[in-house]
TIPA-619676 format. One record per residue: residue in three letters; y, x, z of N, C-alpha, C in turn. Coordinates in Angstrom, 1 decimal. Layout:
N
> ALA/Y/X/Z/Y/X/Z/Y/X/Z
...
***
This chain:
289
> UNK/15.6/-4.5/-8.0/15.2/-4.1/-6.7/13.7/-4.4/-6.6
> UNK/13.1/-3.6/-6.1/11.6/-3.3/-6.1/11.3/-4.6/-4.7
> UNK/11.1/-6.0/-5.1/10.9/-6.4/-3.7/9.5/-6.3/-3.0
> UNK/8.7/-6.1/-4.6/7.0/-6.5/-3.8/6.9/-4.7/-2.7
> UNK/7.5/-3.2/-3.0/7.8/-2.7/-1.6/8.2/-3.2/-0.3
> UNK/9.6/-4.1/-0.8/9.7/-4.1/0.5/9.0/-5.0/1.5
> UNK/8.2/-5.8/1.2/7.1/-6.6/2.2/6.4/-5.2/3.6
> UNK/6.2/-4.6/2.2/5.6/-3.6/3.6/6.0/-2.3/4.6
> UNK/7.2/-2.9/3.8/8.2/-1.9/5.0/8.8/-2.8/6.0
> UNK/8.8/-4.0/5.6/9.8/-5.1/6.3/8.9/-6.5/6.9
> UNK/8.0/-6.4/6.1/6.9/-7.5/6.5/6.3/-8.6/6.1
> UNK/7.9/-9.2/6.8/8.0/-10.8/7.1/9.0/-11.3/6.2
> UNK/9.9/-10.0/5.0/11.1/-10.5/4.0/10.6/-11.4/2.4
> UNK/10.5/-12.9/2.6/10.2/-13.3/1.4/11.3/-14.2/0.5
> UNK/11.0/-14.6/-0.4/12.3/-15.6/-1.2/11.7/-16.9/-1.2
> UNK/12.7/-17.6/-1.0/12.4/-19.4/-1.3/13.7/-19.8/-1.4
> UNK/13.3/-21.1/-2.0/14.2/-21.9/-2.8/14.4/-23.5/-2.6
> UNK/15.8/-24.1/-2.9/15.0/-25.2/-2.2/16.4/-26.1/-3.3
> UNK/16.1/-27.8/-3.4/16.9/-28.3/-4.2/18.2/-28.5/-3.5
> UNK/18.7/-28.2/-2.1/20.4/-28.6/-1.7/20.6/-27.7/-0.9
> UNK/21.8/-27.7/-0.3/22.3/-26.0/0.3/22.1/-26.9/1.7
> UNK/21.4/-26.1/2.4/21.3/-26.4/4.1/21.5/-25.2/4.6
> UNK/22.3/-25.6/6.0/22.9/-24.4/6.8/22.1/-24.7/8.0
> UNK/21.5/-23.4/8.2/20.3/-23.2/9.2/20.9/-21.8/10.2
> UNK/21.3/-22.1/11.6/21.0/-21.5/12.6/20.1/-20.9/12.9
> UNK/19.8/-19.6/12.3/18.4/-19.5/12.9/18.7/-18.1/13.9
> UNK/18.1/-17.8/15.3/17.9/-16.9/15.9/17.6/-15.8/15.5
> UNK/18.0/-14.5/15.8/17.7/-13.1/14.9/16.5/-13.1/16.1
> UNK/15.5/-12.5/14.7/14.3/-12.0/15.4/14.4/-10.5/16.8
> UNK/13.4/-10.8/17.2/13.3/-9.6/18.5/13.6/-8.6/17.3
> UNK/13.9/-7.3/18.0/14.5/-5.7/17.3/12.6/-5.2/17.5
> UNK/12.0/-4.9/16.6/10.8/-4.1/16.4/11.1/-2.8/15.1
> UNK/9.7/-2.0/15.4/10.0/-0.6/14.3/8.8/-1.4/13.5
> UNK/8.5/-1.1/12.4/7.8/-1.0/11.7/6.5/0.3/11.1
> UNK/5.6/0.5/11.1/5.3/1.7/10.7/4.4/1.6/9.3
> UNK/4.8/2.5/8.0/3.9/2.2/7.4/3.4/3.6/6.9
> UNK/1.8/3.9/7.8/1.4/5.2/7.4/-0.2/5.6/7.5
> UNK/-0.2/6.8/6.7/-1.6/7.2/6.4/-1.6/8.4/6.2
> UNK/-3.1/8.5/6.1/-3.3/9.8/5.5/-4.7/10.0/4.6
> UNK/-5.2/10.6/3.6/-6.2/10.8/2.7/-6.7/12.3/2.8
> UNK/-7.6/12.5/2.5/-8.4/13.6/2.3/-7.6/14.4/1.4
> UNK/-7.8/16.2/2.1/-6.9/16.6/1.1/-5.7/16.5/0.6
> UNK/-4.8/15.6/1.4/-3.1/15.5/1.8/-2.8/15.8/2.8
> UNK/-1.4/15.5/3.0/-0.6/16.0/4.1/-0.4/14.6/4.3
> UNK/-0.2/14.0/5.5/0.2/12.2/6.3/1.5/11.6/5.6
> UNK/1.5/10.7/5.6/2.7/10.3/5.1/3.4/9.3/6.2
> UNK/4.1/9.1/6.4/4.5/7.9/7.9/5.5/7.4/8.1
> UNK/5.6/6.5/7.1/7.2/5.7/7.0/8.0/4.7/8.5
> UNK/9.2/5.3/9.0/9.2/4.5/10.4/10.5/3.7/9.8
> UNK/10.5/2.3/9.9/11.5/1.6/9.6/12.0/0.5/10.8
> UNK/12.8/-0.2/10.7/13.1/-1.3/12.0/12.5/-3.0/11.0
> UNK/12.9/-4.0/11.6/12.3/-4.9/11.0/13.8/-5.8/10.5
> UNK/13.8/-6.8/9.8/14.7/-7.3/9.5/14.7/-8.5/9.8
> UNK/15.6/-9.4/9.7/15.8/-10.9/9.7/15.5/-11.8/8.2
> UNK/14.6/-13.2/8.4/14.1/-13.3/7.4/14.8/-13.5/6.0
> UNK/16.4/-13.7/6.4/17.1/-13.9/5.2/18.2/-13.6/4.8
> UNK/18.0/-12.3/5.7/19.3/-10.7/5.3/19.3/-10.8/3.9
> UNK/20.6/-10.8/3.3/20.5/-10.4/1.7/20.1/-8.8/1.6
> UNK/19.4/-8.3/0.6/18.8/-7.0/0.4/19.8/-6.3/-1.0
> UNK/19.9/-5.1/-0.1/20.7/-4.0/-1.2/20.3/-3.1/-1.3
> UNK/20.6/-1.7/-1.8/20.0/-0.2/-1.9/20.4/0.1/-0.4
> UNK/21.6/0.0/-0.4/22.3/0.2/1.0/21.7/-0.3/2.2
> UNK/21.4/-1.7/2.2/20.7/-2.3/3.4/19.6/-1.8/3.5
> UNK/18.6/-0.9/2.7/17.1/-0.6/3.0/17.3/0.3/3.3
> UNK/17.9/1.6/2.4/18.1/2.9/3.4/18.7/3.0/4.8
> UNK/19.3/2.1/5.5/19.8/1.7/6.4/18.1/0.9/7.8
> UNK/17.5/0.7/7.3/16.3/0.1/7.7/15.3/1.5/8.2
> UNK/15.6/2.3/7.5/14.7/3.7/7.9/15.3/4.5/8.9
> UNK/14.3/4.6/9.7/14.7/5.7/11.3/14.3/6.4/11.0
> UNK/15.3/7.7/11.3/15.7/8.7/11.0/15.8/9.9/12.3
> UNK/15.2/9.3/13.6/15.7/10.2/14.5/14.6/9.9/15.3
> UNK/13.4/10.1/14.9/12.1/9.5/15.7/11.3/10.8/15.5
> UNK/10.7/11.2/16.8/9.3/12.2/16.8/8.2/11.1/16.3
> UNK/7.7/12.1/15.5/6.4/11.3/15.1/5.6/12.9/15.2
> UNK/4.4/12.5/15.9/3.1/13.0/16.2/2.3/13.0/15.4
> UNK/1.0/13.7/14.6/-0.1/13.3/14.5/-1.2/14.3/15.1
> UNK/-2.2/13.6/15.6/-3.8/14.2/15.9/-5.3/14.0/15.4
> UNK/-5.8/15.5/15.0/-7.1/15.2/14.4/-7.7/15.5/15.5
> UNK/-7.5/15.3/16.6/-8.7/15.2/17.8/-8.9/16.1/18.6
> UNK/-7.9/18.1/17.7/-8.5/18.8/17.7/-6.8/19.4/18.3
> UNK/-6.4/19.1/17.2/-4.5/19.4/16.8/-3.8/18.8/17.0
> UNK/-2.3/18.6/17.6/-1.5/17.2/17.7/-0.3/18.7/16.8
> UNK/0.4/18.2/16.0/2.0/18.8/15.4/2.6/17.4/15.3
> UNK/4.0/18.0/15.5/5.0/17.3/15.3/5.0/17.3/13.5
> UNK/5.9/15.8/13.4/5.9/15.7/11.7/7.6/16.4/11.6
> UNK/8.0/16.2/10.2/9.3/16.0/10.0/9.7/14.9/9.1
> UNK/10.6/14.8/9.0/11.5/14.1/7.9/11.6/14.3/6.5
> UNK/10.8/13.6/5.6/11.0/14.0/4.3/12.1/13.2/3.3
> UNK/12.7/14.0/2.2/13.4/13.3/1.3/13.2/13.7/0.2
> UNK/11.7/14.3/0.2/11.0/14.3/-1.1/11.3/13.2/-2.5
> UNK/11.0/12.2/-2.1/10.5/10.9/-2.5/12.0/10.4/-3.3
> UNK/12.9/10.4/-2.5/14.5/9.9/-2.9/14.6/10.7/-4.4
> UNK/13.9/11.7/-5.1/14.7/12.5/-6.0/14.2/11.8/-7.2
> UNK/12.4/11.8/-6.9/11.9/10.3/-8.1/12.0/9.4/-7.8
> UNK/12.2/8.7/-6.8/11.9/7.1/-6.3/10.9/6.7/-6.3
> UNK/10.0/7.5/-5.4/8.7/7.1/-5.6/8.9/6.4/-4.0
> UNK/8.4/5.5/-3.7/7.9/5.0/-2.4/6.9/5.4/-1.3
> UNK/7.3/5.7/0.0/8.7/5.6/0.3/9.5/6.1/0.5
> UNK/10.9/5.9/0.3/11.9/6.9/-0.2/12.0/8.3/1.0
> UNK/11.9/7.9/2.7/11.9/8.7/3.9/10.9/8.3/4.5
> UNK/10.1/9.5/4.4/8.8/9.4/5.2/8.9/10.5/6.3
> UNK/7.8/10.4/6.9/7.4/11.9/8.2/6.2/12.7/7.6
> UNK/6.0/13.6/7.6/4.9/14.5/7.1/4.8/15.9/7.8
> UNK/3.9/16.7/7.6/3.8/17.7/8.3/2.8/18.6/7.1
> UNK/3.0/20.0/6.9/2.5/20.5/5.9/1.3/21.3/7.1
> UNK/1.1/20.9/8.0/0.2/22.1/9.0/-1.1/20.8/9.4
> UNK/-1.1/19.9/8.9/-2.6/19.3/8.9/-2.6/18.2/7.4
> UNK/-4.0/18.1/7.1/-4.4/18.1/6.5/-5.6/16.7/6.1
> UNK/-6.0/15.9/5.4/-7.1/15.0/6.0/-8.1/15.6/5.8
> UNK/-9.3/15.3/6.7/-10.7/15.6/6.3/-11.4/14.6/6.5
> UNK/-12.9/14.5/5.8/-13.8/13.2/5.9/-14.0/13.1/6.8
> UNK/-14.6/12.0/7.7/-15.4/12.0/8.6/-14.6/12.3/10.3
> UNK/-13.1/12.3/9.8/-12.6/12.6/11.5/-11.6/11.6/11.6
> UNK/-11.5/11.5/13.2/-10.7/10.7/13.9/-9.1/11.1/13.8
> UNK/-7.9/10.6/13.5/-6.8/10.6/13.2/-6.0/9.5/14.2
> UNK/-5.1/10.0/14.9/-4.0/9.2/15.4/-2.7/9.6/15.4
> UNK/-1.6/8.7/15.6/-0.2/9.1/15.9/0.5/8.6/16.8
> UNK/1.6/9.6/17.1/2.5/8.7/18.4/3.9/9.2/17.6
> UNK/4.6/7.6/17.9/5.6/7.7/17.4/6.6/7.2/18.4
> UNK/7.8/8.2/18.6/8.5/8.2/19.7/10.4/8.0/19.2
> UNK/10.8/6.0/19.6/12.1/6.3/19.3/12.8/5.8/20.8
> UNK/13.7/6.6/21.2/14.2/6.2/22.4/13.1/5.7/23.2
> UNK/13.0/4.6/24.2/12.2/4.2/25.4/10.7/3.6/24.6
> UNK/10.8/3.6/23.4/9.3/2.7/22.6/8.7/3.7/22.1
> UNK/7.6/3.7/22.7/6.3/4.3/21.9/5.0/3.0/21.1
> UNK/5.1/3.9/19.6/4.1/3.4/19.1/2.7/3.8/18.7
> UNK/1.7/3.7/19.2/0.8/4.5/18.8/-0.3/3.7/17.5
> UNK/-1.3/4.6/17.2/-2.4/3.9/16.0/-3.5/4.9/16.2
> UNK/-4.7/4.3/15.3/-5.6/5.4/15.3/-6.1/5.1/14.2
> UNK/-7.1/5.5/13.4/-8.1/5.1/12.1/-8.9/6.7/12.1
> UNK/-10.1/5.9/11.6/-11.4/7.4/11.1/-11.3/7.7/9.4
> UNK/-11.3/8.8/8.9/-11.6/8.9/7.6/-12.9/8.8/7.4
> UNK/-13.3/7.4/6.7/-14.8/7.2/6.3/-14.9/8.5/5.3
> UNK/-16.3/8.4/4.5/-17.1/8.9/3.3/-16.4/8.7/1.8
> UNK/-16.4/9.2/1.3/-15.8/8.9/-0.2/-17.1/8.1/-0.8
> UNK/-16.3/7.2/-2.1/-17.3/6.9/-2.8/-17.1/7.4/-4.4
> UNK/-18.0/7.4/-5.0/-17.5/7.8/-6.2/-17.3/7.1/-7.4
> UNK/-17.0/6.8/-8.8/-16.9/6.1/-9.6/-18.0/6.5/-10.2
> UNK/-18.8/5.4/-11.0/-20.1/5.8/-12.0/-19.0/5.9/-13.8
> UNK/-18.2/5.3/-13.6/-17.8/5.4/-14.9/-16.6/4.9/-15.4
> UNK/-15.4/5.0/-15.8/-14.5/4.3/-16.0/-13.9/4.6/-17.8
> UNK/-13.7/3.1/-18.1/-13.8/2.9/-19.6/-12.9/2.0/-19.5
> UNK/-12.2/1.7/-21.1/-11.1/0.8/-21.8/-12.3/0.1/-22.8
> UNK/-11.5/-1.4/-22.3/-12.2/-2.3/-23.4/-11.2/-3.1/-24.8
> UNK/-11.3/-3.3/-25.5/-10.1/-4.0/-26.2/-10.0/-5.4/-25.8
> UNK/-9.2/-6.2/-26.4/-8.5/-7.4/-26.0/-8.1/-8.0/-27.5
> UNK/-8.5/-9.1/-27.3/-8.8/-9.9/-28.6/-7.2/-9.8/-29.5
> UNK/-7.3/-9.8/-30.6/-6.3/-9.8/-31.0/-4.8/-9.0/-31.1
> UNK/-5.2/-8.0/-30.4/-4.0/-6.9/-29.6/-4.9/-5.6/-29.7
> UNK/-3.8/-4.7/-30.6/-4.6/-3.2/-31.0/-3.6/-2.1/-30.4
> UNK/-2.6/-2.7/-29.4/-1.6/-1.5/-28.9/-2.5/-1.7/-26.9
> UNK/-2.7/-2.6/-26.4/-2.9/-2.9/-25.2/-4.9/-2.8/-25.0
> UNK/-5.2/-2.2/-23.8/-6.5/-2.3/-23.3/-6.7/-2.6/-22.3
> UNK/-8.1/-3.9/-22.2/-8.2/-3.4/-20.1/-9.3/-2.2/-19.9
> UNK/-8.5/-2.1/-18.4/-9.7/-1.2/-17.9/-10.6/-1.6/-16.9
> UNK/-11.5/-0.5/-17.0/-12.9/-0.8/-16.1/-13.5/-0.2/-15.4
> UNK/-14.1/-0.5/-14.5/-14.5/1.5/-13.6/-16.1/0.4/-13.2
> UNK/-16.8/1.2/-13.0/-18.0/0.6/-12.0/-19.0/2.0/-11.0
> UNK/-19.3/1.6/-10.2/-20.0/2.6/-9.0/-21.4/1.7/-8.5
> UNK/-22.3/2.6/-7.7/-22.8/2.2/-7.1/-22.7/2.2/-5.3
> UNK/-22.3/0.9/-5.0/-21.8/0.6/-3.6/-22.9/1.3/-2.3
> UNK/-22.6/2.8/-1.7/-23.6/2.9/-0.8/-24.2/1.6/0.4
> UNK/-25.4/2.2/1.1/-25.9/1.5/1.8/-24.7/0.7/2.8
> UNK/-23.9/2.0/3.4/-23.2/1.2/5.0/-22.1/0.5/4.0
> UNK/-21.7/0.1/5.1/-20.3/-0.9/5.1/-19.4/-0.2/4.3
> UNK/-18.7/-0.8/3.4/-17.5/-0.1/2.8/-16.4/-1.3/2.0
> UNK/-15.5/-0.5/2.1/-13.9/-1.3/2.2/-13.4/-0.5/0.9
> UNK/-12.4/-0.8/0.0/-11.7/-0.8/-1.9/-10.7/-1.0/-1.8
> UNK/-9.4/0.4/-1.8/-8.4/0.1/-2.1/-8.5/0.7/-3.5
> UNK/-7.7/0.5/-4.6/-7.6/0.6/-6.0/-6.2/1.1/-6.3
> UNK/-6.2/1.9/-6.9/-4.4/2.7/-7.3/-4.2/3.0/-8.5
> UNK/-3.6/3.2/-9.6/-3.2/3.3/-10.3/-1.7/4.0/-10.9
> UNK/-2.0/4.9/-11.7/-1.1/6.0/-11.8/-0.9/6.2/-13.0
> UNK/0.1/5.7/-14.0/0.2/5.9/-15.7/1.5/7.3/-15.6
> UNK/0.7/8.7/-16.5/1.9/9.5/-16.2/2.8/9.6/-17.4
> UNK/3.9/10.0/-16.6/5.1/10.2/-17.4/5.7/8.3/-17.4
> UNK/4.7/7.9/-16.5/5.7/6.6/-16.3/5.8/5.8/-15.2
> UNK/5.2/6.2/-14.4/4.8/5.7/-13.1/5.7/6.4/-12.1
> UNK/6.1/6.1/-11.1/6.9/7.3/-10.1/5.6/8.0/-9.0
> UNK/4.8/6.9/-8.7/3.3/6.6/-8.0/3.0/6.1/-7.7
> UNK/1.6/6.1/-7.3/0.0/5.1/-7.7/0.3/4.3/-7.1
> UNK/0.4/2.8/-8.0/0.6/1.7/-7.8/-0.7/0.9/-7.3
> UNK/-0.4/0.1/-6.7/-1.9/-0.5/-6.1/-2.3/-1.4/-7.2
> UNK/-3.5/-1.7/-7.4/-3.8/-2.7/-8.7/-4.2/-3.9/-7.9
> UNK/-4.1/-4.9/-8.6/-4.2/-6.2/-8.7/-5.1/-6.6/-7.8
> UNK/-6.2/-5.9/-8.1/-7.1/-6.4/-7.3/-7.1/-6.2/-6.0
> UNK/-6.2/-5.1/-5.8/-5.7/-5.1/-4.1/-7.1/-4.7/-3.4
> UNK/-7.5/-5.3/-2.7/-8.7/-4.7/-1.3/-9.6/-5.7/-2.1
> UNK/-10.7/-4.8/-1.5/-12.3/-5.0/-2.2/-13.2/-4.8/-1.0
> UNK/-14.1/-6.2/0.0/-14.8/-5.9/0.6/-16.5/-5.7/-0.4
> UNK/-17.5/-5.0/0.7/-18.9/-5.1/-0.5/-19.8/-5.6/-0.2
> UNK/-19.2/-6.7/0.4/-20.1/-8.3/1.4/-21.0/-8.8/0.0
> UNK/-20.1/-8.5/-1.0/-21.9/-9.4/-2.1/-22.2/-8.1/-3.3
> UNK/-22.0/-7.1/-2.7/-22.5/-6.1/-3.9/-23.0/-4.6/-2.6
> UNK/-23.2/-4.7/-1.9/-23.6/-3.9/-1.1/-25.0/-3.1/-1.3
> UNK/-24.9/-2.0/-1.2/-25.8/-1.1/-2.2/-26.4/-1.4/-3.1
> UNK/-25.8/-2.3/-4.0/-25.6/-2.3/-5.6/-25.0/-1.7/-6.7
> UNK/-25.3/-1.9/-8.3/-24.4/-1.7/-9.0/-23.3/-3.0/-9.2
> UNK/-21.9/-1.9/-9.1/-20.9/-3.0/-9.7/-19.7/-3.1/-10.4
> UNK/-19.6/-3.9/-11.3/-18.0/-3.3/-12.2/-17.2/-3.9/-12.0
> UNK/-15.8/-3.9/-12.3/-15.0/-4.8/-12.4/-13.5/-4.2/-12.8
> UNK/-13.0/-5.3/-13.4/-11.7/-5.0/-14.2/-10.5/-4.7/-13.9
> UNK/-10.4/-3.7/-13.7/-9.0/-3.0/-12.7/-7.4/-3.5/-13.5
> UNK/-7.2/-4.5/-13.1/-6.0/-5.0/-13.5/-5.1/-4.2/-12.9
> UNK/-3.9/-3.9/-14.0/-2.6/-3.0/-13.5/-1.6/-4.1/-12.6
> UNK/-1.5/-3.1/-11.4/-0.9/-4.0/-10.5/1.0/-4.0/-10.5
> UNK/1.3/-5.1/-9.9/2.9/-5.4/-10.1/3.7/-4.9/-9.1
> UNK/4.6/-3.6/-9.7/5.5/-3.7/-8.3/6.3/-4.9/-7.4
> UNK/7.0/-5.8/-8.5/7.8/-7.1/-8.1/7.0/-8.5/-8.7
> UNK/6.4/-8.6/-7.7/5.9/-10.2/-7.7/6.8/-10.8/-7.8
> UNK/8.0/-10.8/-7.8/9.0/-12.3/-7.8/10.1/-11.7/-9.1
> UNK/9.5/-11.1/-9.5/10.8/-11.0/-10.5/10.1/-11.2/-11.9
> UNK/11.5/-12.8/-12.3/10.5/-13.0/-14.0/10.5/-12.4/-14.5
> UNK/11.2/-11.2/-15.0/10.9/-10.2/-16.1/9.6/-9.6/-15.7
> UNK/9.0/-9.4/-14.9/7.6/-8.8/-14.6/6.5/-9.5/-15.2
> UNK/6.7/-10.8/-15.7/5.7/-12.1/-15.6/6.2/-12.1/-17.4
> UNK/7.3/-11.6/-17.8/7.7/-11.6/-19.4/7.0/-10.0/-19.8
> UNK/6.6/-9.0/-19.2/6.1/-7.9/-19.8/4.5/-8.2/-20.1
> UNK/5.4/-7.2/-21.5/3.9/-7.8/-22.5/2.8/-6.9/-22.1
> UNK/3.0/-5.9/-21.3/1.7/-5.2/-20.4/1.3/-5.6/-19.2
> UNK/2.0/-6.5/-19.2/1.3/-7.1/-17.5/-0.4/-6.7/-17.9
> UNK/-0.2/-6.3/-16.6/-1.7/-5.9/-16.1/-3.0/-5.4/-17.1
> UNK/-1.8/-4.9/-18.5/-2.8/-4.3/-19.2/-2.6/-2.6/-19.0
> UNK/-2.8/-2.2/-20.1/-2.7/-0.8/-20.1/-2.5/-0.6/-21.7
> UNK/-1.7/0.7/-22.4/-1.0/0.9/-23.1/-2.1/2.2/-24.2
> UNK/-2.2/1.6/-25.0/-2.7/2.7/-26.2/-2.2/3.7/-26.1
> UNK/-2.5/5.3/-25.7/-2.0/6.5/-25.9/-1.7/7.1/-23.8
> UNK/-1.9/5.4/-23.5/-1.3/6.0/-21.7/-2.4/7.0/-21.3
> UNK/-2.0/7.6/-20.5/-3.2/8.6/-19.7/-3.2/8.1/-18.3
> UNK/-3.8/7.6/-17.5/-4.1/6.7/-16.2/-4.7/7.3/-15.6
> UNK/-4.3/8.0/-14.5/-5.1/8.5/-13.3/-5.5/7.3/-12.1
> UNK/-6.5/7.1/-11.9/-7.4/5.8/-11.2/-7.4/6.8/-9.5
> UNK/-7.5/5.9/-8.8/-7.4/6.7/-7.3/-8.3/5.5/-6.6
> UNK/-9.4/5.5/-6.2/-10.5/5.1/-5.4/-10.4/5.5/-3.8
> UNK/-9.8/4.4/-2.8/-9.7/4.7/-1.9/-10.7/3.5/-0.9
> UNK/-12.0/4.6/-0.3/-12.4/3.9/0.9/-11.5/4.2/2.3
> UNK/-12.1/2.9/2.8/-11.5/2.4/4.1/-11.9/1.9/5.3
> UNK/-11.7/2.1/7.0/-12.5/1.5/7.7/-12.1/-0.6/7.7
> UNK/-12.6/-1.1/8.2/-12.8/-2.7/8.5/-11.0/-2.9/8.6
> UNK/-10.9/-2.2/9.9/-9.4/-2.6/10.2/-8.0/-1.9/9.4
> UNK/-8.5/-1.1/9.0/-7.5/-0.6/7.9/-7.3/-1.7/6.6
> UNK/-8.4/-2.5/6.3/-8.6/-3.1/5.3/-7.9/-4.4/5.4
> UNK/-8.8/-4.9/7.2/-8.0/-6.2/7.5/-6.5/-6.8/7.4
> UNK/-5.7/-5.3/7.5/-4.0/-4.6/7.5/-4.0/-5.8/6.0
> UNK/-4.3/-4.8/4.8/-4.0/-4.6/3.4/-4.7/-6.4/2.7
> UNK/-5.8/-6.8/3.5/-5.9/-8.3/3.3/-5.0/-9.1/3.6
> UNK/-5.0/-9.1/4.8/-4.0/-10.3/5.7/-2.8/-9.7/4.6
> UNK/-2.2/-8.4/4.5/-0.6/-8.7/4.2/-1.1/-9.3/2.6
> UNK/-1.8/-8.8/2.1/-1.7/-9.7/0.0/-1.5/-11.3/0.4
> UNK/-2.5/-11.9/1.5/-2.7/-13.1/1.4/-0.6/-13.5/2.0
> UNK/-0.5/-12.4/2.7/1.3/-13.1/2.9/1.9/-12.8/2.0
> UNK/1.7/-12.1/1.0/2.3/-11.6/-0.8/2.4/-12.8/-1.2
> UNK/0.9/-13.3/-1.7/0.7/-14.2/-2.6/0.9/-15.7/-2.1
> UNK/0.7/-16.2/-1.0/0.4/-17.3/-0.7/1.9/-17.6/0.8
> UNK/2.3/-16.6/0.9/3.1/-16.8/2.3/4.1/-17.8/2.1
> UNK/4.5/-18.0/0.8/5.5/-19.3/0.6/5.5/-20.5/0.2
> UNK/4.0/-20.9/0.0/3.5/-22.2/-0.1/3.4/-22.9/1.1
> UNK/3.7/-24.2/1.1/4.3/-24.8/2.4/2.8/-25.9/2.5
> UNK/2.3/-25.6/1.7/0.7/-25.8/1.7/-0.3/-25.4/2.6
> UNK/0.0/-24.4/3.3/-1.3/-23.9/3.6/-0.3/-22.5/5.0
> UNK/-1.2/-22.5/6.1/-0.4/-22.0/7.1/-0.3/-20.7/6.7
> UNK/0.5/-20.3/8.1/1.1/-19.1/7.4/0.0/-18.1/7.8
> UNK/-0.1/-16.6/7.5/-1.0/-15.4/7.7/-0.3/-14.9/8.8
> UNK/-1.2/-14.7/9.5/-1.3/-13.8/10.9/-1.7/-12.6/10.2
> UNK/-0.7/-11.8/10.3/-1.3/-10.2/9.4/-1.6/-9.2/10.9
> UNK/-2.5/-8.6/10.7/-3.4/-7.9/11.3/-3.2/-6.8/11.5
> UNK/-1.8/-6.4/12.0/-1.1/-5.2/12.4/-2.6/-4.1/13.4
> UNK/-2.2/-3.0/13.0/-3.4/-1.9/13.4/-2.9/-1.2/14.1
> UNK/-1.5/-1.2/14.9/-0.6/0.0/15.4/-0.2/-1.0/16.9
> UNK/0.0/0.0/17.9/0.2/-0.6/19.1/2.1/-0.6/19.8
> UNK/2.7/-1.2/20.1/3.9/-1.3/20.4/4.9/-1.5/19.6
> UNK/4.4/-1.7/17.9/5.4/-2.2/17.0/4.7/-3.0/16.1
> UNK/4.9/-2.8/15.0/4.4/-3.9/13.3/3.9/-2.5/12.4
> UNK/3.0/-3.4/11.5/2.4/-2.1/10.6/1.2/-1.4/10.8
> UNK/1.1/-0.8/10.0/-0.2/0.0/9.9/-0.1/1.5/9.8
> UNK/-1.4/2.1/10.0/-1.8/3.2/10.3/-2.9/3.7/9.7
> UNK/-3.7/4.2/8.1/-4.8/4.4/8.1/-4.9/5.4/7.9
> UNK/-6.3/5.5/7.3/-6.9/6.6/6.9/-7.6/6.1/5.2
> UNK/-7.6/7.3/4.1/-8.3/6.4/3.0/-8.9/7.9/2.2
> UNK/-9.9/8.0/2.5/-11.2/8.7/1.9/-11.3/8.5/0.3
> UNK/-10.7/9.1/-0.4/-9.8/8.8/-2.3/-11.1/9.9/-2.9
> UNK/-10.9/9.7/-4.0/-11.4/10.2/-5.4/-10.6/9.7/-6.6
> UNK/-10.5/11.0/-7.4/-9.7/10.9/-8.0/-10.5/11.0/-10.3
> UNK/-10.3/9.9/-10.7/-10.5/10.2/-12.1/-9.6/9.6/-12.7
> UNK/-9.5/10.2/-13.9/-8.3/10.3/-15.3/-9.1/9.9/-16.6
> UNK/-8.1/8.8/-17.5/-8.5/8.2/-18.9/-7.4/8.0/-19.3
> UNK/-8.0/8.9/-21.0/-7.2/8.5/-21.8/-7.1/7.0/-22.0
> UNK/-5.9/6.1/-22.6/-6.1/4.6/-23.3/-6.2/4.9/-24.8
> UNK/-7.5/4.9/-25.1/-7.9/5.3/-26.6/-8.7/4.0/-27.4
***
């Protein structure tokens, strides 16, 4: 089971362990939706509406399709347009994530405009907004070898960071093996110390399941594969879209350490959990040669 998905359909769902069996009463959380959606230039929206769960529901195929609402108007507006979405079950036939989404084939992203949605289940409305910033582009992206190893490469992309503000999501797409673009490793990229500079850096292949050992025993972890063809996906973002995609990695990686408090994640959406953006993408492709 794909758990590093379900964080962000669910949130707050993590694993821990402990050395003796303790029986804990714990109160079921308040009933909230979750939203997790977007849209990119040159797509159609995507808009997953889910409910939330309790932190230590056991998880099955059954229990998650069961988590998706299924009977909710969802809206979107470019400022200009408002359409209703529908219900997709696109996704279910590859398993690409997420399995039921909302979409609408009658709008479209464009750069530079204002996007919102209203999502209507029974007596709760949720709304959100985000702008599609500027695209940036890649100056270059290349495979480097790795000492000792002639089947595996890393990759590398570098750009020059324009003048304003700009925000780095990173995706990754190996075809004919990938279902889709997985987010890479490096997750969100602010350009607080390379700001209209040149800059490169090592696009590590990112992990669907952070908790699962066999992920941590593959001998490609976060490399790339001699012969793969990798389509790379460059997504800018506004501040608060970003702050979403930070706050939740920091409750990825660090939410179960009893070390250090927990993350206030930075929900962008009003009357439920989740996020709403917008992400201004470019798209390049490499062989692993």
């Amino acid at each position: 089971m794909r758990i590093y998905k379900l964080f962000f359909l669910i949130l707050f769902i993590t694993l821990a362990s402990c050395s003796k069996e303790i029986e804990l009463d714990l109160p079921e959380p308040d009933k909230k939706y979750v939203i997790e959606g977007y849209i990119e230039n040159d797509h159609y929206p995507v808009i997953a509406v889910t409910r939330n769960s309790s932190y230590f529901d056991p998880i099955d195929s059954t229990y998650i399709m069961n988590l998706f609402v299924l009977d909710a108007k969802v809206y979107i507006s470019n400022g200009e347009n408002e359409v209703e979405c529908f219900l997709s079950t696109n996704n279910l036939i590859n398993g690409a994530w997420p399995y039921l989404y909302y979409t609408t084939n009658q709008m479209v992203g464009e750069l530079d405009k204002i996007y919102s949605i209203k999502v209507i289940i029974g007596s709760d409305t949720i709304t959100g907004s985000d702008t599609m910033p500027s695209q940036v582009f890649l100056d270059s992206l290349w495979c480097e070898p790795i000492k000792d190893n002639d089947t595996l490469k890393d990759l590398w992309i570098s750009f020059i960071d324009p003048p304003e503000k700009n925000f780095y999501r990173y995706f990754t797409k190996r075809k004919s093996r990938d279902n889709y673009f997985v987010p890479s490793a490096l997750f969100v990229l602010d350009d607080i110390y390379f700001n209209n500079q040149f800059f490169k850096v090592n696009l590590v292949r990112g992990i669907e399941n952070i908790y699962s050992d066999s992920t941590y025993r593959d001998p490609e972890l976060g490399k790339y594969k001699v012969g793969d063809t990798v389509i790379v996906k460059t997504a800018n973002m506004t501040r608060q879209h970003y702050n979403f995609w930070r706050t939740a990695e920091q409750e990825i990686y660090i939410g179960n350490s009893p070390f250090i408090n927990p993350v206030r994640i930075r929900h962008t959406v009003k009357g439920g959990l989740g996020v709403f953006g917008c992400y201004a993408t470019t798209y390049d492709t490499i062989v692993i040669n």
